[in-house]
N, C-alpha and C positions, 0 to 999 in steps of 0.2 A: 504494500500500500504506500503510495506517494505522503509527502511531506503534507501536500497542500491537501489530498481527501482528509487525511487524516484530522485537519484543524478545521475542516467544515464539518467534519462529520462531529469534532466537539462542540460546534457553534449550533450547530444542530441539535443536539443533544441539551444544551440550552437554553436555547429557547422552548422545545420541551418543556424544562424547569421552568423556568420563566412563568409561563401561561400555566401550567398544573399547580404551581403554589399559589395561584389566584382561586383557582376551583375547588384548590384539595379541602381549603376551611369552609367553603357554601355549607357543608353540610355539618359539620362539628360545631361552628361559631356558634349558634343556637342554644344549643346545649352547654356549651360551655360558659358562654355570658351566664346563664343562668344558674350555671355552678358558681360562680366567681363574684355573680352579684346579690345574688337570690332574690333578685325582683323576679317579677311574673313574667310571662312570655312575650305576653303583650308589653310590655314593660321594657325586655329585652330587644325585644324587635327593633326601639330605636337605636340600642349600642351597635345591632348588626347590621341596618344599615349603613350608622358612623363609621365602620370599621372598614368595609367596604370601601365606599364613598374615600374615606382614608387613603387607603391602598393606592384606588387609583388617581385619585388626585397626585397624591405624589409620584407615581408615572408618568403622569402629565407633566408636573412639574421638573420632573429630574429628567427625565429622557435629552431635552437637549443640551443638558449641563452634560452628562455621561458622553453624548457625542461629541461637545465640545474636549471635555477630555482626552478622548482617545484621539483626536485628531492632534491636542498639543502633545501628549507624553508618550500616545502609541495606545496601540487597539489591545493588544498583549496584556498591559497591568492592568487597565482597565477591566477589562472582563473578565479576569483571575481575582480581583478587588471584590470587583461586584459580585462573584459569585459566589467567593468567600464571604460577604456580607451576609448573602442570602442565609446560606449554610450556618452563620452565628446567628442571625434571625430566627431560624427555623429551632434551632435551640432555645432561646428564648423564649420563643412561644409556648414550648414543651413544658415548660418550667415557670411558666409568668403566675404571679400568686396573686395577680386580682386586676380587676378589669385595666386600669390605668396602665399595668406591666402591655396586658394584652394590643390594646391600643398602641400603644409606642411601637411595638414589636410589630401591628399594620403597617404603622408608618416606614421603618425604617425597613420593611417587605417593599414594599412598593419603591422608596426610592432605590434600592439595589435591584428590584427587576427588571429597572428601567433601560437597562442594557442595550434593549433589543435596537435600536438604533446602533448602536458601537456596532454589536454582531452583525446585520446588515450591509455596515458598512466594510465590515472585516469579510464579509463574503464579495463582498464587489471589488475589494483589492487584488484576491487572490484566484479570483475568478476569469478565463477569458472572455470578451464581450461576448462574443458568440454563443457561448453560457449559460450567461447569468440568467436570464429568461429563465431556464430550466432549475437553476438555484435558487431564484427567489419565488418560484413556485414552491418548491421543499421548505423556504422558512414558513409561507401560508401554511403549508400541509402541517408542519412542526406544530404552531399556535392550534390550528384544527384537534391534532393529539389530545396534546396538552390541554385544552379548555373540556374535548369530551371525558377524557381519563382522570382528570385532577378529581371532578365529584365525583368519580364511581369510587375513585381508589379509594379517597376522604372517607365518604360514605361504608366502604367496607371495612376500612380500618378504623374507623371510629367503634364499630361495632366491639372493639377488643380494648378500646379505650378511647379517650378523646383526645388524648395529649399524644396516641401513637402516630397518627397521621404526619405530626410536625415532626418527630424521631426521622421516622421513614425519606421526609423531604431533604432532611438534613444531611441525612448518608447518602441520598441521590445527589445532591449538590458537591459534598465534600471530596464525594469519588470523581465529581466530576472538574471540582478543581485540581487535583491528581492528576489527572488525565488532559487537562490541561496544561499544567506547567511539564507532561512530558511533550504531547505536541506541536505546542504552538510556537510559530519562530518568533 
């Protein structure tokens, strides 16, 4: 396998992540506000919105700071950064002992998801024109994954706990910053 499959097929792999730690809490957050807060459901609903809304706002907002990044220091730290973030995130979530931990740990999810701009741009570098057409259909198809598979997994892994879900995202990321700093130039 080439130098260059190799580093899309981690950018790939990423955004994966990216989009499935968006979906993977749909279905735990719920339940868990309500552990954390013990208000009512309806009560909760509004932190789950909050939390959400959270997230992605701060992908909104970070997305072009992350690109600007990688365009001044390199596509490389950046998305070994970010996805190291993610990875500490998703720990945090694991482990947040009451709503305000949970919240912050949205926050600081979203702005290290916000990658996917970097990764984008890191597939159009290393891509030949004639290409990319065909790669940045694969990033679509990636986000596609990742937003059906985040709630199934969420959803099945919650079933064994609620805190497991975040466990599991975190070892997908970690391995994939691994895999990372072996392929990327």
């Amino acid at each position: 396998m080439s130098a260059r499959a190799a580093s899309v097929r981690f950018i790939l792999i990423t955004l994966v992540i990216d989009a499935l730690g968006f979906g993977l809490v749909v279905p735990i957050v719920p339940s868990l506000v309500v552990q954390l807060s013990g208000l009512t459901v309806s009560g909760a609903s509004v932190w789950v919105g909050l939390l959400l809304t959270a997230y992605a706002l701060m992908q909104f907002v970070c997305a072009p700071i992350l690109g600007g990044l990688s365009d001044r220091f390199g596509r490389r730290p950046v998305l070994l950064l970010s996805l190291s973030g993610i990875c500490a995130n998703y720990l945090l979530l694991a482990w947040a002992p009451s709503l305000m931990w949970l919240f912050l740990g949205r926050l600081i999810a979203g702005a290290t998801a916000a990658n996917a701009s970097t990764a984008t741009a890191y597939i159009a570098d290393v891509t030949p024109p004639k290409q990319r057409a065909g790669q940045f259909g694969l990033v679509g198809a990636m986000f596609g994954i990742g937003f059906v598979l985040g709630p199934a997994v969420g959803g099945v892994l919650g079933t064994y706990g609620l805190r497991l879900p975040f466990l599991v995202a975190a070892g997908l990321a970690g391995c994939n910053v691994l895999y990372g700093l072996l392929v990327l130039p």
